[in-house]
N, C-alpha and C positions, 0 to 999 in steps of 0.2 A: 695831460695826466701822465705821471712817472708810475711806471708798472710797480718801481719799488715801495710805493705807497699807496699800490691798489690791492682792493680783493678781488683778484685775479686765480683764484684754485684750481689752475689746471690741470688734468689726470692723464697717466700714460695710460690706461687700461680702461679696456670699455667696461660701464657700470651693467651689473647682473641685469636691472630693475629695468633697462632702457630697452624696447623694443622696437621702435621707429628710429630711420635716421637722425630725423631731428632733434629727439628726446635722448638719440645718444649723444649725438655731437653737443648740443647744450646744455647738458649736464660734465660732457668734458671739456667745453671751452669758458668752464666756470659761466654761466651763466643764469640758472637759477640752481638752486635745491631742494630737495623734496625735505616737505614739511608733516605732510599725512597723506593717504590716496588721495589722489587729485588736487592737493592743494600743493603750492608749491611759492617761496621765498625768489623775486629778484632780485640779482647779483648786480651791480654796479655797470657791469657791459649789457647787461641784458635790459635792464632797465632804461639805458640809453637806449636801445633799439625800439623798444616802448613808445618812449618819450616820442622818436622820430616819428614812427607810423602814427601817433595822436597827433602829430602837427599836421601829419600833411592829409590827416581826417578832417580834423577842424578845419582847418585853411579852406579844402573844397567844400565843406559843410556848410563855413560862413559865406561863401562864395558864390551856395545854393541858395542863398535866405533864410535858413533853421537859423534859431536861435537857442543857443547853451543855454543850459540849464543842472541842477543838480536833484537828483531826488533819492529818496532817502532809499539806502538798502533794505532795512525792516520795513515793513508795510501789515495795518491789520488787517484781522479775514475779514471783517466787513467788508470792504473791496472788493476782493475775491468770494466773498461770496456772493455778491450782487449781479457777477457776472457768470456764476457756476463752476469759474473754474478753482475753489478750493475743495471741492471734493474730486473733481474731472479730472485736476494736474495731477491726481496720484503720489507717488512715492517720493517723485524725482524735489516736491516742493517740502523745503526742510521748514518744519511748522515750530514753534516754538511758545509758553508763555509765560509774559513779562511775570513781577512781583504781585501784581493786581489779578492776576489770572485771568488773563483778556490774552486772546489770541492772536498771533502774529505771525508770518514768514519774512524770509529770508528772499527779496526778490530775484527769480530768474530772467522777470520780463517784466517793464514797468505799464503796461496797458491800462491797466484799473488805477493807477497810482496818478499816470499823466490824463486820463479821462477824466478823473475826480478834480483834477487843478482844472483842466478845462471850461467843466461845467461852473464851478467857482468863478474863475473869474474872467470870461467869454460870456458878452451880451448879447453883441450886435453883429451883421451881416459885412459891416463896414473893417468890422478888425477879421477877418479872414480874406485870405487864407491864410494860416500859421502852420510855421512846424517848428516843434522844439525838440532838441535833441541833449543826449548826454554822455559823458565815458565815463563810467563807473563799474564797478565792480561787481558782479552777481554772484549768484549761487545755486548752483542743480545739483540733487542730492545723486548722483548719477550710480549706477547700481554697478557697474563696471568700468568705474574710471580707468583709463590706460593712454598710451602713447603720451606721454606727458603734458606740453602744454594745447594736445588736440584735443582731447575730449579731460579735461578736467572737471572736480565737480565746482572751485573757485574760480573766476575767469576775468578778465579785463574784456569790457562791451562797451560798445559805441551803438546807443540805440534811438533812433528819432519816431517824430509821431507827429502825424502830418492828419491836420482838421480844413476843410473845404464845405463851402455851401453845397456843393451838389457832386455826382460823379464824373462829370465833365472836368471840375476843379480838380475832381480828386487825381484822376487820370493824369493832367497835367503835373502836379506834386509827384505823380508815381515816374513820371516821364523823368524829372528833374534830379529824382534821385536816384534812378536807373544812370543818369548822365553821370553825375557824381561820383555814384561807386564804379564809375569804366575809369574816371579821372584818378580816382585812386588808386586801383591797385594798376594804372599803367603807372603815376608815380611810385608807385612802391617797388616796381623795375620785375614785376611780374607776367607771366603768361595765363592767360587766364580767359574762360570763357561763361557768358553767360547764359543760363540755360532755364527751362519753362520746370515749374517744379511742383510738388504738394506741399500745402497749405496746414497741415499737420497740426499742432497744440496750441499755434499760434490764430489759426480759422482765415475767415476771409475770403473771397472769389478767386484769384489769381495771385501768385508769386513766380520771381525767380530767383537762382541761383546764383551766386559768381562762383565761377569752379577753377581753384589752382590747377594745372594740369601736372600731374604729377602719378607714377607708376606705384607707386606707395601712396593712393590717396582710397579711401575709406568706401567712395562713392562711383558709382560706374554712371559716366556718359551717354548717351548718343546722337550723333549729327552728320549731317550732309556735309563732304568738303565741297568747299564753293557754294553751299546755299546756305537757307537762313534759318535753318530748323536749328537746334538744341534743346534738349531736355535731358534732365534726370532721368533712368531709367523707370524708377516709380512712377514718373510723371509719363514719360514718352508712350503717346498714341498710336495705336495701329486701327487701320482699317480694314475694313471686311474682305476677305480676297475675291479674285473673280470667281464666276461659278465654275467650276471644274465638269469636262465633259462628264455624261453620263457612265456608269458601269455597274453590268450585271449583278445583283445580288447576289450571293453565293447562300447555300443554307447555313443558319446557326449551327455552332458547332462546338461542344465542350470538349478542353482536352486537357488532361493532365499535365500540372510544371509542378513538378516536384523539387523541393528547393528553390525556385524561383521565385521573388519576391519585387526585386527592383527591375528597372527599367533595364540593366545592363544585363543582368541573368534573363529574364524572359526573351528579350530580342536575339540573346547569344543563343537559346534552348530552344527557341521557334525558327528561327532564321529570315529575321525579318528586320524591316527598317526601323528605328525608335519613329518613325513618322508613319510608321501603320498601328502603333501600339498608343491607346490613350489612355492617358493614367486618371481615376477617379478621386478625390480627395475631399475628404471631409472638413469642413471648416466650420467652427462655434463662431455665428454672430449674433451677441447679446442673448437671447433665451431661445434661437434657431438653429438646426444642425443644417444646413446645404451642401450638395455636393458640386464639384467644381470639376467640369472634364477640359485636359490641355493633352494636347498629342507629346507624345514619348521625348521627345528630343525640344521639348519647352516648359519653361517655370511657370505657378501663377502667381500673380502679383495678388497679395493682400489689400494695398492699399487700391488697389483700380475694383476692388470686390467688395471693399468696405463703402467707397462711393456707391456703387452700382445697387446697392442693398440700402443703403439709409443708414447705414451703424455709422459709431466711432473707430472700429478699430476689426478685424476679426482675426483667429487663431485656427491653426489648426486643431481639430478635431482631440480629442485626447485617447490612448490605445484602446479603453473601456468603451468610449461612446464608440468608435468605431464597430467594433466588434459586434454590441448593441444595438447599432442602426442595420450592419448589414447581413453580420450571423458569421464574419470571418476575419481573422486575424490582421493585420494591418501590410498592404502589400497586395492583397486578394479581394479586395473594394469594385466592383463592376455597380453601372445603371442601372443593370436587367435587372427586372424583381424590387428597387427600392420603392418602400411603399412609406407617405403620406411627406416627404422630405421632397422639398425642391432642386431641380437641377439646373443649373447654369454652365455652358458651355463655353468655351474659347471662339472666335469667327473661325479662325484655323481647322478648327473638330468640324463646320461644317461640309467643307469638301474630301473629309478621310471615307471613304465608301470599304466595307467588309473588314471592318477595323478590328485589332484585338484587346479585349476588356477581360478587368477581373469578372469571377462569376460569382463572386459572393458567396465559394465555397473554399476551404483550403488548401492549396496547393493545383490548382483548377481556373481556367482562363476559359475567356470563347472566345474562337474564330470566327471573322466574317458578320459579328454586329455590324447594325446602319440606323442610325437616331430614328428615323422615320419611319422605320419597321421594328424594331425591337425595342425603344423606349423613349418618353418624349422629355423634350427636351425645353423648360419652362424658359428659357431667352439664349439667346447666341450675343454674345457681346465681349468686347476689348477684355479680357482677363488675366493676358501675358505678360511677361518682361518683354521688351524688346530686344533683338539681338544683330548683330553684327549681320549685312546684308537684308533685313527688313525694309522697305521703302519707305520712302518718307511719308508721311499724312500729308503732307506740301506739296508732293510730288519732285523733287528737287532732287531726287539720285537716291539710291541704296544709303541705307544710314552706318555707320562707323560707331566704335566706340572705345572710349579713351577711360582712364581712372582719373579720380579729379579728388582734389578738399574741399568742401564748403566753406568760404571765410566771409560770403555776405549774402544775407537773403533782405529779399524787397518782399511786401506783402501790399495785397489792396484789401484792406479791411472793411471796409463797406460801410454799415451802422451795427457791424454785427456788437461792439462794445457801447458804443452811443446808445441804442435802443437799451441796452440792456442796464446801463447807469443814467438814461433819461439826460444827455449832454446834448441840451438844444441851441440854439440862438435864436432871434426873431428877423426874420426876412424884412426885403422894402417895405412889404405893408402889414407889417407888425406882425406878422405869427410866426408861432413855434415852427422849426425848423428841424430835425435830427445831422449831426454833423455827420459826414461823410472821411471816414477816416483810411491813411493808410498808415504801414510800423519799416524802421526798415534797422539792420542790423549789422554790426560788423566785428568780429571775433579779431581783439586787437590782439593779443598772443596766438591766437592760431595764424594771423598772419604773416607774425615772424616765423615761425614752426612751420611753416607754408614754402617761407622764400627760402627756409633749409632747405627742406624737401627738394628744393625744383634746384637749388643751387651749392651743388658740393663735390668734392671729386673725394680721392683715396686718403687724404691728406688731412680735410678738415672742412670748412665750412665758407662757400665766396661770398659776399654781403655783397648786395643791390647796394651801389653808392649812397642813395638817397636813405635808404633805413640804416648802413653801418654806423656801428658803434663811434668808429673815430674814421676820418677819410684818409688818414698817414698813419702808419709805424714806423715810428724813427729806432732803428736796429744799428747801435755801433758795435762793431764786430772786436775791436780791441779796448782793453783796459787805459791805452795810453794817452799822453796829454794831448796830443796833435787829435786823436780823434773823440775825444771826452769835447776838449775845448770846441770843434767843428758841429758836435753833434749841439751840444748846449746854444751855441748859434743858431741852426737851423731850428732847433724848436724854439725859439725867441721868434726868429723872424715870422716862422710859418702862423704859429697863433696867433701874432699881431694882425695879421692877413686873414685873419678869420677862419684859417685851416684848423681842422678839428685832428690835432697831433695826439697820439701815444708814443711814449718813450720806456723802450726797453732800456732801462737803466740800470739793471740789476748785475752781478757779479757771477757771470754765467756763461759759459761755454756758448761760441757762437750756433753749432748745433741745437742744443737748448732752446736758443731762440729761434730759431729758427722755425723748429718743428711747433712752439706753441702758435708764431707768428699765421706759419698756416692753419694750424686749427681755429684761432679766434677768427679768422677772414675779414681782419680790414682789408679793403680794397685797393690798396696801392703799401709798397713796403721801400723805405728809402736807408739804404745799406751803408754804411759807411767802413772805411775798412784802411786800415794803411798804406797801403799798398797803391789802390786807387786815390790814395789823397795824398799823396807826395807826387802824384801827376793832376794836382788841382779837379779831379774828379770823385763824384758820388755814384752809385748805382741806382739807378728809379725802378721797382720791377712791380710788374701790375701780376696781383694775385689772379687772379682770370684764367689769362694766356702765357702767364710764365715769364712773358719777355719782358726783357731787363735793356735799359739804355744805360750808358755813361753817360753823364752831364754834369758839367758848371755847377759848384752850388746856385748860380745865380739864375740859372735857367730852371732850377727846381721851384727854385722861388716862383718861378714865372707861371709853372706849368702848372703845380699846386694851389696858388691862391685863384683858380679857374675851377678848382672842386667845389670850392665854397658857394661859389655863384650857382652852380647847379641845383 
């Protein structure tokens, strides 16, 4: 491709709207444009890079046994409502209806869509296992699209849906695609780890993660170096600690913090550890107010307290119910005295002895509370984030933790969409059967917005070989015959060789090109220049590591048609 006949828009100045590395640099190395929030236009380079990571999906897809398929983006609420989730997906699913006034969305997930094909036309025990897969387009109506092509509400997805006689099958399908998506994103020239995670709008028993590692990623980690743990922090389990020696009660003791309200002001106004201080907190789940006690210096996790309670989802408390439930401002929340509301504790809060709580007066705390004498405490159970130095549930060393992107989750679905669309087949001796299903997923643009993220310096943007745009920029540095005529050569030879060339051909200060050469990040840049071709040489210089060789056109030839191969 000759630059002077591409739509190539590349910008000196970084765009207002881009708040992520990767949504700035791909919006300056012309690569998409924005079209509305979160929808966004592929550019000609960007769309290559597309194109790439869908082959080397497909390729390990076909490779895995899923079989392509396409289904439709509109789908009716009958589907969705057979499974509950058109009232349950809430806001995120954009609902629409046709001319006939029949109801429809706009697919985020095709579950009820590839369940309904199932049950259609799946018999017997003899045609599974199956899985079919797709890359198409979805739509989540997302309430705060940002960082461009990472949380869009438009998106390019690669989504499969794996059917099994029983959970032993399934397991194997889940095994198969866990293998799969390592196969990909090492091909996508990635760092990446996969990690234990929740199972969220999607349902199901178990999932995991693949998590780009990256300091600019969305989601925080946690794992053992050297051992085999990883999870999601939502996910990541802790266990109950040892029992801590015994220690004397001290008497209750109420004492004015005037102004203090947070965990930073109380500990600074008493003089004490955030690890003496445990904060109370009110959370709404579904038509329940509970309170949730975590010691000063720990978070709670919603989603390990939505499991632990039977809900969907739970929030905190709102300023009024607070205030309602306890008689004090928000900030001043203690155990003591809460009367007909449930308490659920952290394992941590169990060994805090003469601990200090709100008193459920304003501006007023108590010293030297203890669960056992001063109020009780209806379960002790995992309620925390996990944090950096926590031990593993594994046992495997102190846990660590890194910031990651999400670009593919596995799910084990179970029958939770089978039972619920009646998707049977009939076993050896003829009876109904429910399929045992699992779903698995991969964010083809957040993938490339992934190998940004992980791969860029001050300059611009270094593409993983296998997904760059083009494997050459051919850059001739002068206007003249000797090097117009050498360049025009090598991009003959190298295309014929299967090398995927770009040719800055344009009428342009060598600078110019230079500086867009690094922003787009083809992975190798082959210079040409007078100077070096009146001594029968070219420059080869790998975008990476900077270094440049001199070579023979004829060794270029040599070196380059070995990208292709890769």
């Amino acid at each position: 491709m000759r630059v002077s006949r591409a739509l190539i828009p590349t910008l000196r100045e970084d765009p207002g709207e881009a708040e992520t590395v990767s949504h700035r640099l791909m919006l300056r190395a012309g690569l998409i444009r924005k079209v509305a929030a979160g929808i966004y236009t592929y550019l000609p380079l960007g769309l290559r890079i597309i194109r790439n990571i869908e082959a080397i999906v497909r390729e390990e897809m076909n490779r895995a046994g899923a079989q392509e398929i396409l289904m439709p983006i509109a789908s009716p609420a009958e589907l969705w409502k057979e499974t509950g989730r058109w009232d349950f997906y809430g806001k995120e699913l954009l609902r629409f209806k046709d001319r006939h006034e029949r109801d429809f969305c706009l697919g985020p997930t095709h579950e009820e869509v590839v369940t309904d094909l199932f049950r259609r036309e799946v018999r017997s025990y003899r045609q599974l296992p199956v899985n079919f897969y797709q890359i198409q387009t979805k739509f989540r109506d997302e309430i705060r699209p940002r960082f461009g092509l990472m949380r869009g509400r438009e998106f390019i997805m690669k989504d499969a849906y794996s059917f099994d006689r029983d959970e032993a099958g399934a397991r194997l399908s889940y095994q198969k695609m866990y293998d799969a998506y390592t196969r990909i994103f090492t091909r996508c020239g990635l760092t990446f780890r996969a990690v234990e995670a929740d199972t969220g709008l999607i349902g199901g028993t178990s999932s995991h993660e693949f998590m780009v590692l990256a300091d600019t990623g969305e989601e925080t980690i946690v794992y053992t170096e050297g051992g085999t743990y990883a999870a999601n922090v939502e996910r990541a389990e802790l266990l109950p600690e040892p029992e801590a020696p015994p220690e004397p009660q001290q008497p209750l003791q109420a004492v004015p913090t005037p102004q203090a309200s947070t965990v930073e002001q109380v500990t600074a106004l008493l003089r004490i550890s955030p690890r003496q201080l445990v904060k109370t907190l009110l959370y709404s789940a579904g038509h329940e107010t509970v309170a949730v006690l975590v010691r000063g210096d720990h978070e709670v996790n919603p989603i390990k307290l939505a499991r632990l309670l039977g809900v969907v989802e739970t929030t905190m408390a709102a300023p009024d119910i607070v205030t309602s439930v306890t008689g004090a401002p928000v900030g001043f929340a203690g155990p003591i005295g809460l009367r007909n509301i449930r308490i659920f504790a952290d394992y941590a809060v169990k060994n805090v002895r003469n601990m200090v709580v709100g008193a459920n007066k304003a501006e007023t705390h108590y010293l030297n509370a203890n669960w056992d004498r001063d109020f009780t405490v209806t379960e002790f159970a995992d309620l925390r984030n996990a944090q950096a130095g926590d031990p593993s549930p594994r046992g495997d060393g102190p846990l660590r933790v890194v910031k990651g992107i999400e670009v593919g989750h596995v799910f084990m679905l179970g029958t939770k969409y089978s039972q619920a669309m009646n998707a049977r087949y009939l076993d050896q001796q003829g009876q109904e059967q429910l399929a045992v299903m699992g779903c698995y997923g991969i964010g083809i643009g957040r993938t490339a917005a992934s190998a940004v993220e992980q791969n860029h310096d001050a300059k611009g943007i270094i593409w993983p070989l296998p997904i760059a745009p083009f494997h050459v920029l051919l850059l001739p540095l002068s206007p003249s015959e000797a090097v117009t005529k050498k360049a025009e050569e090598l991009y003959q030879q190298l295309t014929e060789a299967g090398v995927e060339v770009l040719w800055d051909d344009r009428d342009e200060r060598a600078g110019v090109k230079f500086n867009d050469a690094d922003l787009i990040g083809v992975p190798f840049q082959l210079l040409i220049g007078d100077k070096n071709l009146a001594q029968g040489l070219v420059e080869w210089k790998e975008r990476k590591t900077g270094q440049v060789q001199k070579l023979a056109p004829e060794q270029v030839l040599a070196l380059a048609s070995g990208l292709a191969a890769r």
